[in-house]
C-alpha positions as CSV (number, residue, x, y, z in Angstrom):
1,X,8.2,-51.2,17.0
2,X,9.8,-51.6,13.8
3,X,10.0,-47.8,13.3
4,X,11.4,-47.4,16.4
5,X,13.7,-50.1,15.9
6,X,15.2,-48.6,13.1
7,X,15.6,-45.1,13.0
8,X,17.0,-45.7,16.4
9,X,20.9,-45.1,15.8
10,X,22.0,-48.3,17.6
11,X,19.5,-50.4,15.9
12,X,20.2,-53.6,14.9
13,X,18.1,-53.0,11.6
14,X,21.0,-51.8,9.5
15,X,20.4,-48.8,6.7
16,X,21.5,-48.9,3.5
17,X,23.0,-46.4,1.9
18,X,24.5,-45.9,-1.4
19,X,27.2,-43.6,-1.3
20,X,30.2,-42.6,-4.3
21,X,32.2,-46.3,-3.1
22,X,28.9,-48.1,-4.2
23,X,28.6,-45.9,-7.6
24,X,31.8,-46.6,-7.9
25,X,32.4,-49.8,-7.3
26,X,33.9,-52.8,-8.4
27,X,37.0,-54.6,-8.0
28,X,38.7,-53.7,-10.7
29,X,38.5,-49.9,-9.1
30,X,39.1,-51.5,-5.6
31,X,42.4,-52.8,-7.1
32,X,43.6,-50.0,-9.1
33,X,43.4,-47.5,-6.1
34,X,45.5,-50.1,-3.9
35,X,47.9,-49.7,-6.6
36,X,47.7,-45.8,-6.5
37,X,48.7,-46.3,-3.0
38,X,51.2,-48.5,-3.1
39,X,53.0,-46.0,-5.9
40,X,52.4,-43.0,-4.3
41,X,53.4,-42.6,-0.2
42,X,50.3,-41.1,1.5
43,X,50.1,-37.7,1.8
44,X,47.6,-36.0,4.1
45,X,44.9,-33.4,2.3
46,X,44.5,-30.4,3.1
47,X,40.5,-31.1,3.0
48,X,39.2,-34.9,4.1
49,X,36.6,-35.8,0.8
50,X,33.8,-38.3,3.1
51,X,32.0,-40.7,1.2
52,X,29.0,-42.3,3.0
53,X,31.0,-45.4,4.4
54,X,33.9,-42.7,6.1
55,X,31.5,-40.4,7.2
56,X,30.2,-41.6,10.8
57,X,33.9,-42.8,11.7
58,X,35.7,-39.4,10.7
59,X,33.0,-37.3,12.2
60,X,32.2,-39.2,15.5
61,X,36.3,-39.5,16.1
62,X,36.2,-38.2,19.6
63,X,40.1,-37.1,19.4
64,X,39.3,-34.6,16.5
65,X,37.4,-31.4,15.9
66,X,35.4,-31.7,12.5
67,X,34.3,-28.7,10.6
68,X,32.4,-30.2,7.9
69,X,31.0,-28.6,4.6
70,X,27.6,-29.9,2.9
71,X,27.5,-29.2,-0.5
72,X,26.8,-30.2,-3.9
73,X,28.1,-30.3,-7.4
74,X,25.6,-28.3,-9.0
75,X,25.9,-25.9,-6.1
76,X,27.6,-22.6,-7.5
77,X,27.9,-20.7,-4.1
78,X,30.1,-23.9,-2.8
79,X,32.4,-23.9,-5.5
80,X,33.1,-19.5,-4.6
81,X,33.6,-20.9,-0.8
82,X,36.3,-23.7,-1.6
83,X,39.3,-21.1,-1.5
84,X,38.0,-19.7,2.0
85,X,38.4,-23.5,3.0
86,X,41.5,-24.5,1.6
87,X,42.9,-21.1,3.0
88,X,41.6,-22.2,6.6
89,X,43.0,-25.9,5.9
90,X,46.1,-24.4,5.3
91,X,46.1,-22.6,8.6
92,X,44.8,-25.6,10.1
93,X,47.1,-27.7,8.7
94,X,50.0,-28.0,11.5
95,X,47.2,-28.3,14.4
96,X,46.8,-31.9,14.5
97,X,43.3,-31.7,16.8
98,X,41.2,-29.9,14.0
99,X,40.3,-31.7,10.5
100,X,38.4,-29.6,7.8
101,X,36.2,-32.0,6.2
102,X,33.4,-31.8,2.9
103,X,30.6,-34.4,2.0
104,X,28.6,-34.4,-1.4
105,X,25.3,-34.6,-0.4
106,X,24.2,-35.3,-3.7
107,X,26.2,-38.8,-4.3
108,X,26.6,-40.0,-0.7
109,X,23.4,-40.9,1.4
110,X,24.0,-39.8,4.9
111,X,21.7,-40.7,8.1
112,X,18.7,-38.7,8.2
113,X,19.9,-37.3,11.6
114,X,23.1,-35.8,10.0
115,X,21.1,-34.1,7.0
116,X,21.0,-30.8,6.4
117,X,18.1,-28.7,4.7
118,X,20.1,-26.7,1.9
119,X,23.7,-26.0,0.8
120,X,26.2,-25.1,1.3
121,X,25.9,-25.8,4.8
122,X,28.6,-26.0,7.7
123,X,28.7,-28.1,11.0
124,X,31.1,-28.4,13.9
125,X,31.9,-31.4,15.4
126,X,33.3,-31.2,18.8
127,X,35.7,-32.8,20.2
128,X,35.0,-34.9,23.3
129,X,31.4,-33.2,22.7
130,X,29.8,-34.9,19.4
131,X,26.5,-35.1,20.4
132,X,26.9,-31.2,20.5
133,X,27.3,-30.3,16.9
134,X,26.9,-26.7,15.7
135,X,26.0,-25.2,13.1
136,X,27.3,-22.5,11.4
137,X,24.7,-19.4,11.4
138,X,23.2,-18.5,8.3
139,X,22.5,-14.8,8.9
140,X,26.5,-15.0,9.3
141,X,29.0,-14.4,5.9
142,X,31.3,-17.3,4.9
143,X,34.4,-15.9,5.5
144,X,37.9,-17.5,6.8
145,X,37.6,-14.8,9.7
146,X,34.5,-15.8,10.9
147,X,35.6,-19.4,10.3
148,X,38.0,-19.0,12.8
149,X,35.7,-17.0,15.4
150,X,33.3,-19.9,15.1
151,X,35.8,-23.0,15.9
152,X,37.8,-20.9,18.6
153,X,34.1,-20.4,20.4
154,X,33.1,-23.9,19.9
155,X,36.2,-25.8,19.9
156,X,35.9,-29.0,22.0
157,X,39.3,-28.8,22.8
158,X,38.8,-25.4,24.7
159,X,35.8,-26.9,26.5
160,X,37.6,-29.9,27.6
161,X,37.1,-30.5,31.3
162,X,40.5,-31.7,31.9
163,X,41.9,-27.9,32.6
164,X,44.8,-29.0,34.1
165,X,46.0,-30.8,31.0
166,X,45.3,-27.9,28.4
167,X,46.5,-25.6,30.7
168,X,49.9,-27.7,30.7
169,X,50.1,-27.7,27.5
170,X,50.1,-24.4,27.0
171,X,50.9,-22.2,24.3
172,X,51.5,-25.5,22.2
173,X,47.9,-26.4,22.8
174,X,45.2,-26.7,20.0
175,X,43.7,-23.4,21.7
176,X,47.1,-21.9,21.7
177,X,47.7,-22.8,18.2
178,X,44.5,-21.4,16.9
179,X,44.7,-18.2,18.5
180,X,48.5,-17.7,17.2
181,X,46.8,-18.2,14.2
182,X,44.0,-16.0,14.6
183,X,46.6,-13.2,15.4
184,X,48.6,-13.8,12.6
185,X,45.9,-13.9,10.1
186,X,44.5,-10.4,12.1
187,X,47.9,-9.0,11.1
188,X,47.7,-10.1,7.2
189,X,44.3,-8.8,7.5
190,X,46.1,-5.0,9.1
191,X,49.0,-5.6,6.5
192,X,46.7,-5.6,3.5
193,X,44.4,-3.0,5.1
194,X,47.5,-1.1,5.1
195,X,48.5,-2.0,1.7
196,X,45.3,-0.9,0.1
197,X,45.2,2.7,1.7
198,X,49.1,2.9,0.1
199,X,47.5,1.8,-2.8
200,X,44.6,4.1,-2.9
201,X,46.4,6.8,-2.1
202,X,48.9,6.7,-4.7
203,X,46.1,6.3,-7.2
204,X,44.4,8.8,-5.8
205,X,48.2,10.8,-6.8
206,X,47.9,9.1,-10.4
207,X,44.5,10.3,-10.7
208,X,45.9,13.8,-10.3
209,X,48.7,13.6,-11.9
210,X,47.0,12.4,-14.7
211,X,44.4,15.4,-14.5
212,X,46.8,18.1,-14.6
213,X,48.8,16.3,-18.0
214,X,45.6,16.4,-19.1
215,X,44.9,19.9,-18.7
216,X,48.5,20.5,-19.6
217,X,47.6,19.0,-22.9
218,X,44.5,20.8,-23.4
219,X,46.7,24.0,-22.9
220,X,49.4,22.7,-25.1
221,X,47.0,22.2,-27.7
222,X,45.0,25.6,-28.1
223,X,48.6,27.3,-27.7
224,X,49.5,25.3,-30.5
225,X,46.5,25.8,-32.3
226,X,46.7,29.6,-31.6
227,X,49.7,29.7,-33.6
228,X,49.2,27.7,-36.6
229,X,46.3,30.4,-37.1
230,X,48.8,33.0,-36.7
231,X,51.0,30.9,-38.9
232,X,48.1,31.1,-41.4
233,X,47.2,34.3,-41.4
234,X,50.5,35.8,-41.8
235,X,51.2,33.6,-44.6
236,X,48.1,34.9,-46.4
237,X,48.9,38.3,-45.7
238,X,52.3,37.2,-47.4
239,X,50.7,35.5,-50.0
240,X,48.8,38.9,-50.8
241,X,51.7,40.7,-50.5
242,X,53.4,38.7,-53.5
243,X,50.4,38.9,-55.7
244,X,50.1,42.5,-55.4
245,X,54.4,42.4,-56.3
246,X,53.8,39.9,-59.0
247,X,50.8,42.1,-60.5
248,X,53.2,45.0,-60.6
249,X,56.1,43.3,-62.0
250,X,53.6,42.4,-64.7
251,X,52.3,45.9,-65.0
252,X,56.1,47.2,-65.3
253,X,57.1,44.5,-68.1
254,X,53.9,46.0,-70.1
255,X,55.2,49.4,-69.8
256,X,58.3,48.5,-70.5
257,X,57.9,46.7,-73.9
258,X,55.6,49.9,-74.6
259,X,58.6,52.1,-73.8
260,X,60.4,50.2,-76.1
261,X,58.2,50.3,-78.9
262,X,58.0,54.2,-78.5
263,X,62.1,54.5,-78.1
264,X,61.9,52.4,-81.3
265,X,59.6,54.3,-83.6
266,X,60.6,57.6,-82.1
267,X,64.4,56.6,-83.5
268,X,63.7,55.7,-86.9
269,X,62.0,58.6,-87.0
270,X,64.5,60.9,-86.2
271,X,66.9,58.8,-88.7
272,X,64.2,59.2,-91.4
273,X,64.3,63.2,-91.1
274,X,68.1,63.1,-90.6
275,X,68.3,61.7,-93.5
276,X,66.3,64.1,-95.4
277,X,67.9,66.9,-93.9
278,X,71.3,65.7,-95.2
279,X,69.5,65.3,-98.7
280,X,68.0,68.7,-98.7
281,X,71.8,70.0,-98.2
282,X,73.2,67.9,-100.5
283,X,70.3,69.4,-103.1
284,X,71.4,72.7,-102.0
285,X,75.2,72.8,-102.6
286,X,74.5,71.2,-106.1
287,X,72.2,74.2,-107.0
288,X,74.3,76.9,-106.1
289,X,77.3,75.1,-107.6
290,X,75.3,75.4,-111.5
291,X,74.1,79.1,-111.1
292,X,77.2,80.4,-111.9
């Protein structure tokens, strides 16, 4: 009787659990966040942080649709999924019927009925429908367009059974809300799809673009290297070409200061036998002058 007492969820047998309030604790903390609220006006979040004393209240709110996310701090997958949440808050954010809520499993005891077995995890809460709760599959990926697929299929506030009231509201409707915003998020979805065919196509255009410079620089460079060895070689040719002139020139000097020599010697020897000529004249005249 006592078990059955209290697990039952209307037992008068009271659990206690210690959630991050009770860590917490305190007056003094009690006191300083009143004074964070009285500075700061309220503002509503994008994602609703439970602890263990908010959670049965926010989730079992019969007005509201809950998608809530188990998860932990050590958990390294949740911490990749909390953009894909805060990107369906913000979709959320002007349907007043949804909230996007997250528990720490980790520092807030919950009831065992509302446990999960690993993380991250992800429940729907119905509205009108509580007792109903679904959970998201885990053969499925986290993304925000499944997301969205999940609560429109789920949603309590489709399933209402008050069809003449959703159907007055219309377009303004939670269902009418979430399935503009379905749309719009399929066309951002076609928009970047778009966007990234551009894209790869003008890489794709870069990519050959930049294969043809290359092979214009390959061509570039043998034409250039083509004629530097022409370059080369006709400028050894030249350089033979000036030896040979400069081997010459040297050979012409040498014959030339030969000549010279020869011109020399060859003159002072017809001065030196000029010179006895004029003596053997001069010997001459003065022997026929004394025969007489």
């Amino acid at each position: 009787a006592f078990i059955r007492n209290f697990s039952s969820p209307y037992s008068h047998l009271q659990r206690y659990l210690v959630g991050e309030d009770d860590r917490k604790g305190g007056e003094d903390e009690v006191k300083h966040l009143e004074q964070q609220q009285q500075k700061w006006p309220p503002q509503r979040r994008l994602i609703t942080e439970l602890t263990t004393s908010s959670f049965v209240a926010s989730i079992m709110d019969q007005q509201m649709d809950v998608l809530l996310f188990y998860y932990t701090q050590w958990c390294g997958f949740c911490s990749v999924l909390n953009h894909i949440l805060i990107q369906l808050a913000r979709l959320l954010q002007g349907n007043g019927t949804i909230t996007v809520a997250r528990v720490n499993v980790a520092r807030n005891d919950l009831p065992w009925e509302f446990m999960v077995d690993h993380v991250p995890s992800i429940l729907l809460f119905p509205r009108y429908r509580k007792p109903l709760s679904v959970k998201y599959p885990d053969n499925l990926p986290i993304t925000l367009p499944n997301l969205l697929r999940f609560i429109l299929q789920h949603s309590g506030s489709l399933h209402h059974r008050n069809r003449s009231s959703v159907g007055a509201q219309g377009s303004d409707g939670p269902g009418g809300v979430l399935h503009s915003e379905f749309l719009a998020l399929q066309r951002e979805v076609q928009t970047l799809h778009h966007t990234r065919e551009r894209l790869s196509q003008q890489l794709a255009q870069l990519w050959r673009e930049n294969r043809q410079l290359k092979f214009d620089i390959r061509s570039i460079e043998q034409s250039l290297e083509r004629q530097v060895q022409e370059k080369s070689q006709q400028l050894a040719e030249a350089l033979g070409r000036l030896q040979q002139l400069a081997d010459a020139s040297e050979t012409l000097l040498n014959e030339n200061m030969l000549l010279k020599v020869l011109l020399r010697a060859l003159k002072n020897r017809t001065e030196a036998e000029e010179q006895a000529e004029v003596e053997r004249e001069e010997t001459g005249q003065e022997k026929s002058h004394q025969a007489p």
